[in-house]
N, C-alpha and C positions, 0 to 999 in steps of 0.2 A: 315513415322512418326518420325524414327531415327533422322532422318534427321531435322525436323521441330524443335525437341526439342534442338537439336546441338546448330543450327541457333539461338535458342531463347537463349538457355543459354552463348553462343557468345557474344550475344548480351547485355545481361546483366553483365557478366564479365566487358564489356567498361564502359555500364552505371556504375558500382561501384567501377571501375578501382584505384579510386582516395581517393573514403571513403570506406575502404573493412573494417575495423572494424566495423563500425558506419551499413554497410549493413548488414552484420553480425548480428550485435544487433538486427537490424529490425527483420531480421529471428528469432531469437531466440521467439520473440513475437509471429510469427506464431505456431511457433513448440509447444508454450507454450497451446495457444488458440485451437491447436488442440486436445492436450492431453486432456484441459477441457471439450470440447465439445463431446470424447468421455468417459467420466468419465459421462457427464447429459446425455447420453443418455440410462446409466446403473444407474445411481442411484439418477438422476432427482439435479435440482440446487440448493435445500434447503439445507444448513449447519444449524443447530440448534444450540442456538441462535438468531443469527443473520446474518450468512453466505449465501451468495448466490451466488454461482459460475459463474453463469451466467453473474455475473460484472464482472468477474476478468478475463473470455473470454472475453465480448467487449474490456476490458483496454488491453488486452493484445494485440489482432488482430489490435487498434486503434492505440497504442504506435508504434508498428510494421510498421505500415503504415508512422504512424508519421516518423521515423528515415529513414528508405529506402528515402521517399520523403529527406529528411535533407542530406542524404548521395548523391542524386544525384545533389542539390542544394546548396550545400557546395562550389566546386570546382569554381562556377560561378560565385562566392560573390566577386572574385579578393583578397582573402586576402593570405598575404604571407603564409609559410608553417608554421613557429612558431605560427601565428596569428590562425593558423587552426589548429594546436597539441593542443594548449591551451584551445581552444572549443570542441576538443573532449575527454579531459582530466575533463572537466566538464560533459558533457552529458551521457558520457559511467558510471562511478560513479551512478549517478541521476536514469538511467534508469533501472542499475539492481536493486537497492533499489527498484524501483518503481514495477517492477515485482515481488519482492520476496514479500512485504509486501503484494500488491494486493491479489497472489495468498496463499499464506501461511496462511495468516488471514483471508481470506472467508475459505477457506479448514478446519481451526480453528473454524468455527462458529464464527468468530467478524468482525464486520465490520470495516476497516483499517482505516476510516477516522475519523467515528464519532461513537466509540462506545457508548453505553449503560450499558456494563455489563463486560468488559473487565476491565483488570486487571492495575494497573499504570504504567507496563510495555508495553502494547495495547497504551495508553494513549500516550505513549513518543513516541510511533512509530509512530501514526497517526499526531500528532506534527511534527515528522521529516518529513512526508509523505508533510503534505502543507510546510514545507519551503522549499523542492526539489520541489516543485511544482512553487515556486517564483523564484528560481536560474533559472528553466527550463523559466520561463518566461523572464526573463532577458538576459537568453545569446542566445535566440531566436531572443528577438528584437534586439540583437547586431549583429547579424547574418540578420536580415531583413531593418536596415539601412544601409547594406552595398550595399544594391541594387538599393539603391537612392541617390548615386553619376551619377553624370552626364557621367564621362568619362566609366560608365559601363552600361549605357544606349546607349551610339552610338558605340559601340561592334556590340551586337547585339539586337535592340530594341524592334523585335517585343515578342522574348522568355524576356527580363527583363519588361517591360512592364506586360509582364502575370505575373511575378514572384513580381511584386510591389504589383497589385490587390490584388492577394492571401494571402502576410502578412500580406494590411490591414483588410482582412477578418479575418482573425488570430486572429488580437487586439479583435475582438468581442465574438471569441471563450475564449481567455483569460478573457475581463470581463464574460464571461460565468461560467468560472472555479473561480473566485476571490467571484464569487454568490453564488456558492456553498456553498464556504467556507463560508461564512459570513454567511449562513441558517442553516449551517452542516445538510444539505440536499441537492437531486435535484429536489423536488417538489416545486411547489409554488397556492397559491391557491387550487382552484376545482381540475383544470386540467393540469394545467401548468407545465411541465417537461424539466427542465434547459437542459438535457442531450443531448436533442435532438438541440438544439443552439450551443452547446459549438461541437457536434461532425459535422455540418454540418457547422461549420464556417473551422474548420481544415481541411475536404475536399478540401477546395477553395488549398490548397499545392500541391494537385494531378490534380484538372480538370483546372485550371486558367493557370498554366505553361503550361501545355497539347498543348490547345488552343492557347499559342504565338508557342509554338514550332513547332505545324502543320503550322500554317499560314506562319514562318518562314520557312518552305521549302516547300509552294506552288507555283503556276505562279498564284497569284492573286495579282490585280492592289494595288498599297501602298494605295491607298484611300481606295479602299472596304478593305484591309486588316485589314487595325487598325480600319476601321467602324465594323468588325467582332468581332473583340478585342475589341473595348472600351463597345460593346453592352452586349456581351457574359459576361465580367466582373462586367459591371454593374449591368447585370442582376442576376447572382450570389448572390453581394452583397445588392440588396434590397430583394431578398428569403430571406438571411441570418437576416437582420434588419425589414421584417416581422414575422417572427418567432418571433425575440426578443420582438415586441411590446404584439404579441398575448399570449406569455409566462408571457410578466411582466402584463398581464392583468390574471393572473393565469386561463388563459383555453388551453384546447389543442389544437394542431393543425390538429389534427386526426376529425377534423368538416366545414361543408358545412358551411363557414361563410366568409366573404371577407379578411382578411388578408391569413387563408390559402391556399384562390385562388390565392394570390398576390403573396404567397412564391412558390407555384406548377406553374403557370405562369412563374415565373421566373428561376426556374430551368429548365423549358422546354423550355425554350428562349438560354438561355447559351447550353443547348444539341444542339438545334436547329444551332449555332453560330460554334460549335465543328463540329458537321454531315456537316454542308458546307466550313469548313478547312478541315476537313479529306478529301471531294470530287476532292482534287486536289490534296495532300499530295504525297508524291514521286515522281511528275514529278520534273524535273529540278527548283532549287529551282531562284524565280525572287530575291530575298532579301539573297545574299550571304553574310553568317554571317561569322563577322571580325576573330572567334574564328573557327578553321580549323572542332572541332569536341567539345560533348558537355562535354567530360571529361576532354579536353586538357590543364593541370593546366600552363604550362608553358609558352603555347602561351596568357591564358589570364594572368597573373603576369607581360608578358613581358610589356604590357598595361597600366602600372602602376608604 
């Protein structure tokens, strides 16, 4: 078991070799989501008022996820080293505000975004909260059009490729988050819950790369591969753009009804795409990617 955990944390050292603050950060989010989640299991997630810890877990274990993903697809982006101090000179800023308000203001009993009963100082924070929220959308997409230059696509295509899919899923999570703001809410209608849109478009960061980068070091044929890949992706994003419709129809998606057939279909389509990449996944890979390893900043810089 020593041994397995070596191996794994080995392994992760490489994967974050490149952005160790920015992984760094990510943890912090877990460390943060685990405190909370033992704090509701001794004294339940109501903050009175208006606090509810139980948001400021998911934000925290989501954020969390968000970054670690950022930190291992940073390095891939091809952008020089100044180009990448400066984006992480933004996000590191951004991120701890974003944790300290989440968590400090539910624990407070106020809700950080849109309170009710908070004070003009609650008020300026939850202010500052959505315009970190816009910075974080903007140097994201600056960060996800660098994936869609050409000379970083025949690198290595079938892992950029996944890595396109996934920011355009992204954009849909962001108008997720821009919905919010504008309701100063996540509900909509009956039933309809933005949260569940906005956190299952962000996903697409973690299962859409996954998915080129299995297939990228399979022995499957380049046709079935990118037929794996273009399927897997798509399928993703019409789950994602079925939710959206059945959310802007304010119902939930937690009902026997054809849109959230269409978004469960299609999340089990893209698993479906994954389980038969992973079935070859470490033998000798047929698509030797241009880039020697996936943290290697210098070999992909040299590219450019």
């Amino acid at each position: 078991m020593e041994n397995y955990i070596r191996l794994a944390l080995r392994g992760a050292g490489r994967l974050f070799a490149e952005e160790k603050l920015l992984a760094w950060l990510g943890v912090v989010g877990f460390v943060l989501a685990a405190g909370i989640a033992a704090y509701i299991g001794m004294f339940g997630p109501v903050v009175p008022p208006e606090g509810n810890v139980a948001s400021a877990f998911s934000f925290n274990a989501a954020i969390g996820v968000f970054m670690l993903s950022i930190a291992m697809l940073l390095p891939l982006s091809g952008f020089k080293a100044r180009a990448r101090t400066a984006i992480r000179r933004v996000f590191v800023p951004i991120v701890v505000y974003a944790y300290a308000v989440e968590t400090i203001q539910h624990f407070r009993g106020v809700n950080p975004r849109f309170s009710q009963s908070g004070s003009i100082i609650d008020t300026i924070a939850g202010t500052a909260f959505g315009l970190a929220s816009f910075i974080l959308i903007i140097v994201t997409t600056v960060v996800a059009v660098a994936f869609f230059r050409h000379k970083l696509l025949a690198a290595r295509p079938l892992l950029i490729l996944g890595i396109r899919y996934s920011f355009v899923t992204v954009t849909l999570s962001f108008a997720a988050g821009l919905w919010m703001i504008a309701l100063n809410g996540r509900f909509t209608g009956a039933g309809g819950n933005i949260i569940v849109l906005h956190g299952l478009g962000f996903h697409a960061l973690q299962v859409l790369p996954l998915l080129g980068w299995l297939l990228e070091r399979s022995r499957a044929e380049a046709r079935r591969a990118q037929l794996l890949l273009h399927t897997g992706s798509a399928a993703w994003i019409v789950s994602v753009a079925a939710v959206a419709i059945q959310t802007a129809a304010g119902r939930t998606i937690f009902e026997w009804s054809a849109l959230p057939v269409v978004a469960a279909a299609g999340l089990l389509l893209c698993l479906a795409s994954i389980a038969a990449a992973a079935g070859t996944e470490l033998l000798k890979p047929r698509f030797a990617p241009a880039v020697p390893s996936f943290t290697d900043l210098e070999a992909v810089n040299k590219q450019f």
